[in-house]
C-alpha positions in Angstrom: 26.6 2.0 -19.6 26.7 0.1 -16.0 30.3 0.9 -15.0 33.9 1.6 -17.0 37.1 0.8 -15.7 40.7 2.5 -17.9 42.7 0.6 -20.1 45.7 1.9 -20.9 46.7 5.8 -21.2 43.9 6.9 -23.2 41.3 4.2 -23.3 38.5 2.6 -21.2 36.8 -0.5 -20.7 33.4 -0.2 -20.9 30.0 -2.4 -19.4 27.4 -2.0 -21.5 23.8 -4.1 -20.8 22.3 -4.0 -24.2 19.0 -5.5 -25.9 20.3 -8.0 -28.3 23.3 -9.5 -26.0 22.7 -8.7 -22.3 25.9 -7.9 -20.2 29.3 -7.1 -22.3 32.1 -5.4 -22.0 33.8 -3.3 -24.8 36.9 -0.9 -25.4 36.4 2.7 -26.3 39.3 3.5 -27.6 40.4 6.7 -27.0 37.7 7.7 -24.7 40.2 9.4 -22.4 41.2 12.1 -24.7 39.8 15.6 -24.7 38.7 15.5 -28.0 37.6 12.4 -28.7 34.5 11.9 -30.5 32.7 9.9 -27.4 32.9 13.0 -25.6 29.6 13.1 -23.2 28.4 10.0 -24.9 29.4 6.9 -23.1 28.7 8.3 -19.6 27.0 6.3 -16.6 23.3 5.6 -17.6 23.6 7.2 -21.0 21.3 4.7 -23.7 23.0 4.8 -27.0 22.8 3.1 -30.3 26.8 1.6 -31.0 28.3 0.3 -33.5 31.0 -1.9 -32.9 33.1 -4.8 -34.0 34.9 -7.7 -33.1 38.5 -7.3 -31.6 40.9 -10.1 -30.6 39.1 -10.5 -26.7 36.8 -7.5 -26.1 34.4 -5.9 -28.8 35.5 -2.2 -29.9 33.0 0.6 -29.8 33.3 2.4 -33.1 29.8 4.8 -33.3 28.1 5.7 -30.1 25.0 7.6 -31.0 22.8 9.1 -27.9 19.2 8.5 -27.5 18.7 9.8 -23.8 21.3 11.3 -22.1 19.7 11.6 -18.2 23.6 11.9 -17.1 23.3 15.9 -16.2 20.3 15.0 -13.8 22.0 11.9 -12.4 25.2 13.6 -11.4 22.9 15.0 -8.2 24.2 12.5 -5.0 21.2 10.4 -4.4 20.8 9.9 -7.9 23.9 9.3 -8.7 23.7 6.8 -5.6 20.5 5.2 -6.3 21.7 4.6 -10.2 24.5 3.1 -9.3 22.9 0.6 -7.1 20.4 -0.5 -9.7 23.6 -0.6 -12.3 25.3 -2.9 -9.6 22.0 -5.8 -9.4 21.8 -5.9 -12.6 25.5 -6.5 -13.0 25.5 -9.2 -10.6 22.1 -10.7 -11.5 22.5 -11.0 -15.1 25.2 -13.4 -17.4 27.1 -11.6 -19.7 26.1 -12.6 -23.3 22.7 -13.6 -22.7 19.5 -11.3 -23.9 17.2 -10.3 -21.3 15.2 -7.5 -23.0 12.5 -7.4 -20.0 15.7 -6.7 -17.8 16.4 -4.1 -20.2 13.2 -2.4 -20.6 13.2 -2.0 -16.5 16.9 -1.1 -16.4 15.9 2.1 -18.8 12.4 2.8 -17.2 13.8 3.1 -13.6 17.1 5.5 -14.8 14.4 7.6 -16.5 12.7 7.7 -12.9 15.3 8.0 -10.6 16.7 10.9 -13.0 12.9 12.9 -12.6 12.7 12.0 -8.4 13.5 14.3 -5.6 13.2 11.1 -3.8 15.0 7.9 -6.1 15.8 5.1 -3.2 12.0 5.0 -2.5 12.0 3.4 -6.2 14.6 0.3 -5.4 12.0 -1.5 -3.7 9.5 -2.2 -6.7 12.8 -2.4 -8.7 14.1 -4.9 -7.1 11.1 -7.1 -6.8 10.5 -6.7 -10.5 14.2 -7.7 -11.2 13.9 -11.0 -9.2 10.6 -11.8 -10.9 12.1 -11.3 -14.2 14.4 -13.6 -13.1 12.4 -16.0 -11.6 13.4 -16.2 -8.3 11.1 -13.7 -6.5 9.2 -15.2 -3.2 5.6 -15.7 -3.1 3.9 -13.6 -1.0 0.8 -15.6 -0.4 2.1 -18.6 1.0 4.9 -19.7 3.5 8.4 -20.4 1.4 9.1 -23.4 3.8 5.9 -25.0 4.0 4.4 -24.0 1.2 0.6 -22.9 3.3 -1.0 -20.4 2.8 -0.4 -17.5 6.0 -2.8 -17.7 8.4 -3.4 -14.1 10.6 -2.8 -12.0 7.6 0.8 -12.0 8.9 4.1 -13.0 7.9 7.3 -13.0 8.8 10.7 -12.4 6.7 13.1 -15.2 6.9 16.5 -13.7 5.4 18.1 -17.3 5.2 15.2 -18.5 3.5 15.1 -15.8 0.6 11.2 -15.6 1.6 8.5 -15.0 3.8 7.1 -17.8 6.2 4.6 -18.3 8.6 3.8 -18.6 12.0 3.8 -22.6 12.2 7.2 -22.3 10.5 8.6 -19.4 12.8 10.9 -20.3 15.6 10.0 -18.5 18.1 13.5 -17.7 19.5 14.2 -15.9 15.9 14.3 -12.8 16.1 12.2 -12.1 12.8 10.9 -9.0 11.0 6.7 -9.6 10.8 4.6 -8.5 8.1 0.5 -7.5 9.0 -2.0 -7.2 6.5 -1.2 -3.4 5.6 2.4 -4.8 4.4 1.0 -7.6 2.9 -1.0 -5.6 0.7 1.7 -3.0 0.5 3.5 -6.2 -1.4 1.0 -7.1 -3.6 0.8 -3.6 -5.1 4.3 -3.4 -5.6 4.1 -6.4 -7.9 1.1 -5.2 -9.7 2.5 -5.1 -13.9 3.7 -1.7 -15.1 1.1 0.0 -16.1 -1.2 -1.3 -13.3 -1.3 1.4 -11.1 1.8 0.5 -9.1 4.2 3.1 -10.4 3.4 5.6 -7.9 3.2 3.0 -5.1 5.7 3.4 -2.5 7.0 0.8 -0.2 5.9 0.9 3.5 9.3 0.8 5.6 9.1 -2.9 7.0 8.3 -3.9 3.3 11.5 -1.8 1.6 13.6 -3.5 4.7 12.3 -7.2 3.9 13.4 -6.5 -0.3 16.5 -5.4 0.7 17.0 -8.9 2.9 15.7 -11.3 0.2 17.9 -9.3 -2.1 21.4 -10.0 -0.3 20.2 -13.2 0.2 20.2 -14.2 -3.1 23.4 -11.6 -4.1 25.4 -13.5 -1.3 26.5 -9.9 0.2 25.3 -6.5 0.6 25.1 -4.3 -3.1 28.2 -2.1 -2.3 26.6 1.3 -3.5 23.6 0.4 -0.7 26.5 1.7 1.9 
């Protein structure tokens, strides 16, 4: 579940992001009451298996079965924070009604992590980047966004308006602009090694986790609300 919104006295209105149809929303109906049957089920981050059927405009939840429940370990603040910032990207990123089951495989796999972390807004930045690459709009890293060319100097510099990274032939100099050296560069790189590669436990450098979060309101038009 991303986010829920009420409907009604008793029921809610709920975003799911599942495998088979991407972004939806559906009514629970009854949800509100104390002893309904959803009863710790459809909660923030909660992966279920539903059941539902077709209603006049929204889909109804019918069955909602659990299979993880990392809710009582996201309730802590960051977490709770953190989660709710990767629930908001994907609901901006992604169409409703269109599959994305890589987007859904990394929506689960980071909850599971930032549920087990004493430390869960040190994982947004290889998040994010693996978000935009799954939607095809990650920068390259090895060459300048403007020009194209490779970087000379092992150095780059971030270019918010550009969504990128450019170099130093494309760099006005009156700019005021972030630069990357060769330990950030390679920072980078890691963080876009494959799961399963080794970057996991990879941690942005600051300069690096600063640059994601520009290219990422550059393409979101705005900064994520729950970043504040």
């Amino acid at each position: 579940m991303l986010r829920a919104r009420p409907l009604g006295e008793a029921d809610r209105i709920i975003r799911l992001f599942t495998t088979e149809r991407g972004k939806l929303d559906a009514v629970a109906k009854g949800v509100r009451r104390a002893k309904s049957h959803f009863a710790g089920r459809l909660e923030f981050g909660n992966e279920c298996e539903l059941q539902m059927h077709h209603g006049r405009s929204l889909d109804v939840i019918v069955n909602a079965d659990i299979v993880r429940a990392p809710w009582e370990r996201l309730v802590e603040p960051e977490r709770f924070a953190t989660a709710q910032l990767v629930a908001e990207l994907i609901d901006a990123f992604c169409e409703p009604d269109l599959a994305v089951p890589d987007i859904y495989e990394l929506l689960a796999g980071v909850i599971a992590a930032i549920a087990a972390s004493d430390a869960p807004r040190t994982l947004v930045p290889r998040f994010s980047l693996r978000l935009l690459a799954s939607l095809g709009i990650e920068p390259p890293i090895d060459a300048c966004i403007r020009c194209g060319k490779d970087f000379e100097r092992d150095a780059a510099w971030v270019d918010p308006q550009a969504g990128g990274f450019i170099c130093a032939r494309c760099r006005e100099i009156w700019r005021d602009l972030v630069e990357l050296d060769a330990d950030d560069l390679r920072n980078l790189a890691g963080l876009r090694t494959p799961r399963g590669g080794g970057a996991a436990m990879l941690l942005a450098r600051p300069r690096v986790a600063a640059a994601i979060d520009d290219i990422v309101v550059h393409h979101l038009g705005r900064k994520p609300k729950a970043a504040s």
